[in-house]
C-alpha positions in Angstrom: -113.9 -59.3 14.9 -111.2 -57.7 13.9 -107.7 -57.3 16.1 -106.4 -53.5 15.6 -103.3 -54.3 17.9 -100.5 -53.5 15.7 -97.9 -57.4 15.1 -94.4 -57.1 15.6 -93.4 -56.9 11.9 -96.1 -54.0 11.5 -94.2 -51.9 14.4 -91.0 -52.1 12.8 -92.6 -51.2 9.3 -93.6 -48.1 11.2 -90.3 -47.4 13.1 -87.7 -47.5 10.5 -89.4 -44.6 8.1 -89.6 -43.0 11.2 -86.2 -43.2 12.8 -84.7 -42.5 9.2 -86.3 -39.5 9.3 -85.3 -38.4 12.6 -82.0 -39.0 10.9 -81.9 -37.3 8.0 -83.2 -34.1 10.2 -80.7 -34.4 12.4 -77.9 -34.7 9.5 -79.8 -31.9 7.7 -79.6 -29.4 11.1 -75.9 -30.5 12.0 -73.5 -28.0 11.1 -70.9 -29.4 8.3 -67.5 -29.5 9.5 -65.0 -27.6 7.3 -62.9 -29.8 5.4 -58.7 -30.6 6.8 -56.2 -28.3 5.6 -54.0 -29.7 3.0 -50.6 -30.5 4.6 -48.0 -27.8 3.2 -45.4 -28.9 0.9 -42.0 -28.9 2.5 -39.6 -26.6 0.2 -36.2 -28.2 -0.2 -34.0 -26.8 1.8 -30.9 -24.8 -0.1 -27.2 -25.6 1.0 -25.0 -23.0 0.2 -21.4 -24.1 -0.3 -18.9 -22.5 1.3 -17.0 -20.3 -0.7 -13.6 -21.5 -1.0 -10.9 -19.1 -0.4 -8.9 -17.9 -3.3 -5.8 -19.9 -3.9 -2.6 -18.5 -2.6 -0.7 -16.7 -5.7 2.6 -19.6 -6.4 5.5 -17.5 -5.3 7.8 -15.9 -7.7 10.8 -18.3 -9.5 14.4 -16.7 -8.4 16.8 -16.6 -11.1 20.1 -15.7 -11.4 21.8 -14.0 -14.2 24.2 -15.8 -16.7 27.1 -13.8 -15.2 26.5 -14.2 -11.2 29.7 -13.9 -9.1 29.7 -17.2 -6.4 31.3 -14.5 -3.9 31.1 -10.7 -3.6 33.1 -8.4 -0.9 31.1 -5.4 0.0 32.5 -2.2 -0.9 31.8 1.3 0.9 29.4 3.1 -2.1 27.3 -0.2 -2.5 23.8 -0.4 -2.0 21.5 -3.6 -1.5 20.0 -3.3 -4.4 22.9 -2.5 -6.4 24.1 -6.2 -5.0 21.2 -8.0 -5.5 21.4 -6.9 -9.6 25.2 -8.8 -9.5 23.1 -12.0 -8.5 19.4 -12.0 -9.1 17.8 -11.2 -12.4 15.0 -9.5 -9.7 16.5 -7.8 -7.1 13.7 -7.5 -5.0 13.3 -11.3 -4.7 16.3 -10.9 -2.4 14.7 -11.6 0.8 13.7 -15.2 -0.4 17.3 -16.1 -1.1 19.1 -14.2 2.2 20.1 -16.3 4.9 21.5 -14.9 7.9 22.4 -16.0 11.7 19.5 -14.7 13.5 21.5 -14.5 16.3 23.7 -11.3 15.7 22.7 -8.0 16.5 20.8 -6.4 12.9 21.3 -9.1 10.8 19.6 -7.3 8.0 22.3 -5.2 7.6 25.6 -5.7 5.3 28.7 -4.0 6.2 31.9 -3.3 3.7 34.5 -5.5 3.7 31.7 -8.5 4.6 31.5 -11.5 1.9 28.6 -13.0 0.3 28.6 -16.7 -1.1 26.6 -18.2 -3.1 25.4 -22.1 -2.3 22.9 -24.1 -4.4 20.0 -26.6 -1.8 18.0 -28.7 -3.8 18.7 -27.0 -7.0 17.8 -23.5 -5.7 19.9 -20.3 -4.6 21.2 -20.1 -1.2 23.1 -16.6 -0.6 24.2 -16.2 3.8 27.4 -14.1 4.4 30.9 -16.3 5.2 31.5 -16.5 8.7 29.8 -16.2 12.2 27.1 -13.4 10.5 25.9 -16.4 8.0 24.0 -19.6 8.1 25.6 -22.8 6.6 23.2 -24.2 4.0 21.1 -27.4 5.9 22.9 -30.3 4.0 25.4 -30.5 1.4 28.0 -27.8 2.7 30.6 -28.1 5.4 30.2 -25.7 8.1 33.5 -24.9 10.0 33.2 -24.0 13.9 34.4 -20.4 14.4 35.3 -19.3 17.8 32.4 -16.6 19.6 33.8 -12.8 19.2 32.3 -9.6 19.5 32.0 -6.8 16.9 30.9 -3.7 16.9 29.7 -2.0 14.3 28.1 1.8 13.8 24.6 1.3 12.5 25.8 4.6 9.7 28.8 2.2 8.2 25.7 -0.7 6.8 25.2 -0.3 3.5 21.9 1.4 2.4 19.7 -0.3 0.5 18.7 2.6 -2.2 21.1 5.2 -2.6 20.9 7.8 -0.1 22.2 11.1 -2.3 19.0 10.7 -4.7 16.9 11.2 -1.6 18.7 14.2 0.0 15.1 16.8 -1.0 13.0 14.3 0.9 14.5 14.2 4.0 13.7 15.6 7.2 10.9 17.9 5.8 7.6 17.6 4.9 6.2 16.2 1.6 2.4 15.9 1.2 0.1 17.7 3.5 -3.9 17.4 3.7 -6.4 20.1 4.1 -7.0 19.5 7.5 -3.3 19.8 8.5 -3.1 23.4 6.7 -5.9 24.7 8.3 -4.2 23.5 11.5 -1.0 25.0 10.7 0.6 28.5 11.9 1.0 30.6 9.3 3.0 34.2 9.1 1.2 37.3 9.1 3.8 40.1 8.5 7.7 41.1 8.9 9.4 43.6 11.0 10.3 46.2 8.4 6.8 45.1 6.3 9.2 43.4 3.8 6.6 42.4 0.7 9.4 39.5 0.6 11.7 38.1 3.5 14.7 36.3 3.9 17.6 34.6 6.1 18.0 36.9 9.1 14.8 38.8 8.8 12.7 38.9 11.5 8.8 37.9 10.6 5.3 37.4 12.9 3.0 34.2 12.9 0.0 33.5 14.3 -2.1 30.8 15.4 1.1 29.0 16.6 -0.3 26.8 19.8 2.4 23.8 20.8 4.9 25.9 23.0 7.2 23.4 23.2 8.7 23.7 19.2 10.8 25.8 18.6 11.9 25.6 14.9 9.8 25.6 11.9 9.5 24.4 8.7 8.6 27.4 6.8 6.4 25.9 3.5 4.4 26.5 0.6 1.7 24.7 -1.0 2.9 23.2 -4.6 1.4 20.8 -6.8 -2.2 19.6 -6.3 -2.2 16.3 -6.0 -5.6 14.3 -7.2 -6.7 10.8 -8.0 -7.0 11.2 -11.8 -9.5 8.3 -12.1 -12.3 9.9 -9.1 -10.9 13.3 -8.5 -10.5 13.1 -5.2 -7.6 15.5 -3.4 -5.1 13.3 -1.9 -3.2 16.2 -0.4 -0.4 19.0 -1.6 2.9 19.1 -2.0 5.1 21.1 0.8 7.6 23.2 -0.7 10.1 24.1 2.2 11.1 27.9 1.5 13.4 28.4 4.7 13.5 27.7 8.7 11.4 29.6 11.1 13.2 29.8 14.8 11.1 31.4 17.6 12.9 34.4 19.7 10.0 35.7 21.4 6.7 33.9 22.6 3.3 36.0 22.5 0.7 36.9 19.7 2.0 36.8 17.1 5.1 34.9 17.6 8.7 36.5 16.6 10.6 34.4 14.5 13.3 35.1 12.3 14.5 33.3 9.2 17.6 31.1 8.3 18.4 28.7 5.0 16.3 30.3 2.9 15.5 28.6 -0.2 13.6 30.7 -1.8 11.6 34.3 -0.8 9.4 33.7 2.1 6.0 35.5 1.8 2.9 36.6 4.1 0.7 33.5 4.6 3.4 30.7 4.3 2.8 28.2 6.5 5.1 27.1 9.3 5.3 23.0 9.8 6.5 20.9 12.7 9.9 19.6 11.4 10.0 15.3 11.1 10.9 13.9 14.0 11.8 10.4 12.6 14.7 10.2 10.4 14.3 8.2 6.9 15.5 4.5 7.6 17.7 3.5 4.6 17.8 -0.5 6.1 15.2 -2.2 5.4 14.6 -5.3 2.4 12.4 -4.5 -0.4 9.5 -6.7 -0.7 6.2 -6.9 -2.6 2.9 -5.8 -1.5 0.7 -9.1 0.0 -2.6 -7.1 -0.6 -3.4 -6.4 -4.0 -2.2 -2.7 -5.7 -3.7 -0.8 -8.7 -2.3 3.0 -8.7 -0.7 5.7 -11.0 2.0 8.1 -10.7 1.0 11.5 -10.3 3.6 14.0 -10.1 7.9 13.2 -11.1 10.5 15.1 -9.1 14.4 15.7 -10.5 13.2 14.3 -14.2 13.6 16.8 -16.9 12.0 15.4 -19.8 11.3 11.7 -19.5 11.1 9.8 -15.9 14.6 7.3 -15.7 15.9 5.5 -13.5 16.6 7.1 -9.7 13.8 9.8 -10.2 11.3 10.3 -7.7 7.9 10.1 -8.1 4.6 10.3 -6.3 1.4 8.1 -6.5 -1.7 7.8 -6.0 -1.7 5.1 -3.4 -0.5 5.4 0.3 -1.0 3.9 4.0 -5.0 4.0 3.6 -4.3 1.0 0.8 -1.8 -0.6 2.7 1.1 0.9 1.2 4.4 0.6 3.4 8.2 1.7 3.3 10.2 -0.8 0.9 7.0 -2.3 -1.5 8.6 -2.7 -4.8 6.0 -2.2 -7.7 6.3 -2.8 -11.2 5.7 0.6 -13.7 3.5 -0.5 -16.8 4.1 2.2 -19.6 0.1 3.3 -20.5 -0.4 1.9 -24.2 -1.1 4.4 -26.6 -4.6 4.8 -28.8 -3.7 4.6 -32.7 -5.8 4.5 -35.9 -6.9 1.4 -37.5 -4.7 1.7 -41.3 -6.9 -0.6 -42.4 -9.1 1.4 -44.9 -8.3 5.2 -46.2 -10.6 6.7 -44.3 -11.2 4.0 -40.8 -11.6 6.4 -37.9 -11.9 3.1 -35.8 -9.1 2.9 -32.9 -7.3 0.4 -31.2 -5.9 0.6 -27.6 -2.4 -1.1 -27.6 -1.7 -3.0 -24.4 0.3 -1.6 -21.5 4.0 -2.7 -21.5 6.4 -2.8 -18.2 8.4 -0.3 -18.0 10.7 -0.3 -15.0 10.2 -0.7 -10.9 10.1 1.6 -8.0 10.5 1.0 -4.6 8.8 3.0 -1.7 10.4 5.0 0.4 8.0 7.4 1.9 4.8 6.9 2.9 1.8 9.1 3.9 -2.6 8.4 4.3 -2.9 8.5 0.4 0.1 9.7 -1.3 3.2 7.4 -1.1 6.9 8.8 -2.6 9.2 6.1 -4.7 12.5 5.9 -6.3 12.5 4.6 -9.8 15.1 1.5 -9.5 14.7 0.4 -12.8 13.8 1.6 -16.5 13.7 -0.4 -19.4 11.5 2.2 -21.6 10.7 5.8 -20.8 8.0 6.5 -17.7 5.6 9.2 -18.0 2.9 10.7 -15.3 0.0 8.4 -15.5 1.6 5.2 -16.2 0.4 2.6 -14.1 1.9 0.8 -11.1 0.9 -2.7 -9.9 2.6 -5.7 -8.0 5.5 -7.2 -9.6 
């Protein structure tokens, strides 16, 4: 009879097919999870170095010429500069050889009749004035005790420190207007008599005259035009004083009448403030710390060529850091000549530019500045170059 009971090892013969395919159902049904993200790659980081700042230019070497006086007594007449050329082959390096007591009233200033020694420190130039004005050298000298005493001096006996004669046109009027102070500016509309010209003692009319509190006028006309010749740009005009304007009678227009004429004075001359601030002839000459590229533009008292105490304007003022005293150096433009080699070479070479003298500024405005030509070695012509020494 036969036993239909399934045995132990028939049941699991039956189970596993079974449960395997459960299994592979289930595996088949599951949804497949999506596989990790691949890590990103860390980028190296970048490290910028610092940029380093640019080394300080070495100052300039004093030297003194062959025949260098070891003591000089100020004369009435002499300038600074004119002093500093008896010792220093550059004048304008005075400033790093003058010692002086610190103590006194003005010790920048030099009066005739003081004396000026020369010491050597360490090998290197020492100039101070002799006596209580000047300071002994640190080591090497012996210093004698003077006695305290008082002296007074008028600030109009120093010395100047360019000569004040060649400067006489620039004083006390002004030089270089801008657009916007001309359209600001009174102007005169008409004389008394309807002169076509006026002069000292006529009586004229201006108009748009609004500060009640002047008085006297500078009575002007525009001159030279003066523009950057590398970008164009107007940098301002040149006042030409023609007379003085003094007010007699307040209303509109204004009465004025005329005085130091210096030329004719005609309808629509502008009428200027006069400068308040007189022109200081004491101060040091000293280089420019920021860096200067300019030209000059426009040569005043120079008949032919530009020489030495000729006045010239460039194209650089207080909006490039220009101030009263930089001393720059004049490089004469070089010249554009024809290669000889070859009959018929149309090639041309640009010679270099060679110095050609110094200035020193005197006057400055936004973007015009005014200098004195201190020294020529070659001739100067508008549109040479100027630069730090």
């Amino acid at each position: 009879m036969l036993n239909n009971k399934p045995t132990g090892t028939t049941l699991i013969h039956f189970l596993v097919p079974f449960i395997l395919g459960v299994s592979l159902a289930a595996c088949s049904s599951a949804p497949e999870k999506p596989a990790p993200a691949p890590e990103p790659k860390s980028e190296p980081v970048k490290v910028t170095e610092p940029t380093p700042p640019p080394a300080p230019e070495p100052a300039p070497v004093v030297e003194l010429k062959p025949d260098y006086p070891e003591r000089y007594v100020v004369k009435k007449g002499d300038t600074l500069w004119g002093i500093a050329e008896r010792f220093l082959k550059d004048p304008w390096l005075w400033p790093q050889v003058w010692h002086i007591n610190p103590e006194i009233r003005n010790p920048h200033l030099i009066y005739p009749g003081e004396v000026i020694a020369l010491h050597y420190v360490d090998g290197k130039p020492y100039l101070t004035l002799e006596g209580a004005g000047g300071v002994a050298p640190p080591k090497g000298i012996t210093t004698v005790k003077l006695s305290p005493r008082v002296r007074t001096q008028s600030l109009d006996k120093a010395i100047d420190t360019i000569p004040r004669s060649e400067l006489a046109p620039f004083l006390y009027r002004p030089g270089v207007v801008t657009q916007e102070d001309l359209d600001k500016a009174p102007y005169i509309v008409s004389s008394r008599d309807g002169h076509l010209v006026s002069g000292p003692g006529n009586t004229v009319y201006a108009t748009n005259v609004q500060d009640k509190t002047l008085t006297v006028y500078n009575v002007v006309k525009t001159g030279d035009v003066y523009r950057d010749p590398k970008t164009g740009e107007v940098l301002g005009y040149q006042a030409v004083k023609v007379a003085d304007a003094t007010v007699t009678r307040w209303g509109e227009p204004v009465t004025m009448v005329l005085s130091n004429s210096r030329a004719e004075v005609l309808d629509g001359n502008y009428l200027l403030p006069t400068e308040k601030n007189k022109l200081d002839f004491n101060f040091f000459p000293y280089p420019p710390k920021t860096k200067v590229n300019g030209e000059i533009i426009a040569a005043f008292n120079a008949l032919s060529q530009i020489g030495q105490y000729a006045v010239v304007a460039i194209n650089r003022g207080e909006r490039e850091g220009l101030k009263q005293g930089h001393i720059l150096a004049i490089y004469q433009r070089g010249e554009k000549v024809r290669d000889p080699r070859g009959e018929y070479s149309t090639k041309m070479v640009q010679l270099p530019n060679e110095r050609a003298g110094l200035v020193m500024v005197f006057k400055v405005y936004e973007k015009v500045s005014y200098a004195l030509v201190m020294d020529a070695t070659r001739p100067i012509h508008i549109n040479d170059e100027v630069a730090n020494p």
